[in-house]
C-alpha positions in Angstrom: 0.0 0.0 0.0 1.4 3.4 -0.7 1.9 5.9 1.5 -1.0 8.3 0.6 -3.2 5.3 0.4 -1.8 4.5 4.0 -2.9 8.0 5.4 -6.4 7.7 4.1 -7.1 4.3 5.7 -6.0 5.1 9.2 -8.4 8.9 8.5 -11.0 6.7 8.0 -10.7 3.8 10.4 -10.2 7.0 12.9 -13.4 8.1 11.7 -14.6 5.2 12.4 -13.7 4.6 15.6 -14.6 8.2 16.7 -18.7 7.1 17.3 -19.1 6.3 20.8 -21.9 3.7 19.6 -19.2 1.9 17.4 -16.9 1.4 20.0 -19.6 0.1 22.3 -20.3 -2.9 19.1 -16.4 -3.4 18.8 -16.2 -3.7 22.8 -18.6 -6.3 22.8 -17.8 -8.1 18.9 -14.0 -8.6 21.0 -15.7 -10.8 23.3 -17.4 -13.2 20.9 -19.3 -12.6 17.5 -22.5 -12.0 17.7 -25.9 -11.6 16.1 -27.1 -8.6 15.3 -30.3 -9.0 17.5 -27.9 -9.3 20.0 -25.9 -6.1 19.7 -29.3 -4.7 19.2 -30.8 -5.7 22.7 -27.6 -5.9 24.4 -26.9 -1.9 23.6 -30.2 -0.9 23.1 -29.4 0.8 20.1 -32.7 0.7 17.5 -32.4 -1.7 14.0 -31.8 1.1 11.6 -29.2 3.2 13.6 -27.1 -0.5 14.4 -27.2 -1.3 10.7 -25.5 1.6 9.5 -23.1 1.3 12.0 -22.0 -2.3 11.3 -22.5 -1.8 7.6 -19.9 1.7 8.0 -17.7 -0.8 9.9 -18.1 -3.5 7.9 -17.1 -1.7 4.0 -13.8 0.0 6.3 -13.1 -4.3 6.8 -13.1 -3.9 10.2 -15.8 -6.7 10.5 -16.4 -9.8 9.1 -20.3 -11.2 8.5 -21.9 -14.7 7.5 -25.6 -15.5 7.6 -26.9 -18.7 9.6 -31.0 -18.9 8.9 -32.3 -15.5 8.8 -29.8 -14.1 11.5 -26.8 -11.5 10.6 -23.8 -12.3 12.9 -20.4 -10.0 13.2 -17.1 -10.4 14.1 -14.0 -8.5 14.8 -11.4 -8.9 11.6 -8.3 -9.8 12.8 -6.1 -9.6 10.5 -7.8 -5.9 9.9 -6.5 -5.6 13.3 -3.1 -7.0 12.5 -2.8 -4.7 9.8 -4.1 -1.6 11.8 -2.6 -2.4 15.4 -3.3 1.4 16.8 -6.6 -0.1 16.6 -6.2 -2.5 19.4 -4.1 0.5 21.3 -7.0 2.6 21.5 -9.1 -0.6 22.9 -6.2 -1.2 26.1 -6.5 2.6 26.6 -10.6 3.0 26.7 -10.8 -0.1 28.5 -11.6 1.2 31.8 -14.6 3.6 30.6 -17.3 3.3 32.3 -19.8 2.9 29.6 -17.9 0.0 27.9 -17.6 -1.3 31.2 -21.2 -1.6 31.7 -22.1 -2.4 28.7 -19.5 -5.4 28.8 -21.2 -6.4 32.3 -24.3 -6.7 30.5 -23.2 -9.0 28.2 -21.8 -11.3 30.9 -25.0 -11.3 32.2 -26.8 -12.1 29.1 -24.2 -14.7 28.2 -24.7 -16.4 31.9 -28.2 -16.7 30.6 -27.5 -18.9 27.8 -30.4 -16.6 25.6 -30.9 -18.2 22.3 -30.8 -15.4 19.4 -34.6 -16.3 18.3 -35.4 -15.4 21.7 -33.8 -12.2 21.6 -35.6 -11.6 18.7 -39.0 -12.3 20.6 -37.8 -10.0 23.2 -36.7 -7.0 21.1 -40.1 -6.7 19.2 -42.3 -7.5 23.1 -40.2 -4.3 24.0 -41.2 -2.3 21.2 -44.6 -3.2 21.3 -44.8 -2.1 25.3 -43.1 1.1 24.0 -45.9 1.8 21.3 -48.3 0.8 23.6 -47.2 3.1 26.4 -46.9 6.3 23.9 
């Protein structure tokens, strides 16, 4: 890679990693991959706004994706990370934030619970519907 092309890719993986709701999905995606019904109830970020996130991340090839049924999972791309290794800098340095520390408490909580992703799914729309309901 040239230099110039060098320059824009960190730019933009530093654009990327300036959105405090993608480094809340990268905090949790280091843990395990996961659906995105998952990352959805887990940061309670709505459908549309999580999509363009992972999709943003996802084109940069920070993530990699695969299909199983009608589910969407993510995961970290390590070699990305090989490639890029400020990125995993910026991880040991944020690590202690308190919002990234909750929200990783939350997932060992949901993990604990062994929740199977069609449940999740169940969940996510019951809590909608209460929401609409309660407007």
């Amino acid at each position: 890679m040239c230099v110039g092309m060098e320059k824009i890719m960190i730019i933009n993986i530093l654009k990327t990693l300036s959105d405090v709701n993608r480094l809340r999905i990268l905090n949790l995606l280091k843990q395990k991959p996961l659906c995105v019904c998952e990352i959805e109830y887990l940061l309670e970020l709505n459908q549309s706004n999580l999509s363009r996130h992972l999709r943003n991340m996802n084109q940069l090839g920070l993530l990699d994706t695969w299909r199983e049924n009608k589910f969407a999972y993510y995961k970290i791309n390590e070699d990305f990370i090989k490639a890029n290794p400020f990125i995993k800098e910026i991880f040991e340095r944020l690590a202690e934030e308190k919002q990234l520390q909750e929200d990783l408490d939350n997932f060992n909580a949901y993990i604990a619970e062994n929740i199977p992703c069609a449940c999740v799914t169940k969940m996510l729309l019951e809590k909608k519907y209460e929401q609409k309901e309660g407007s």
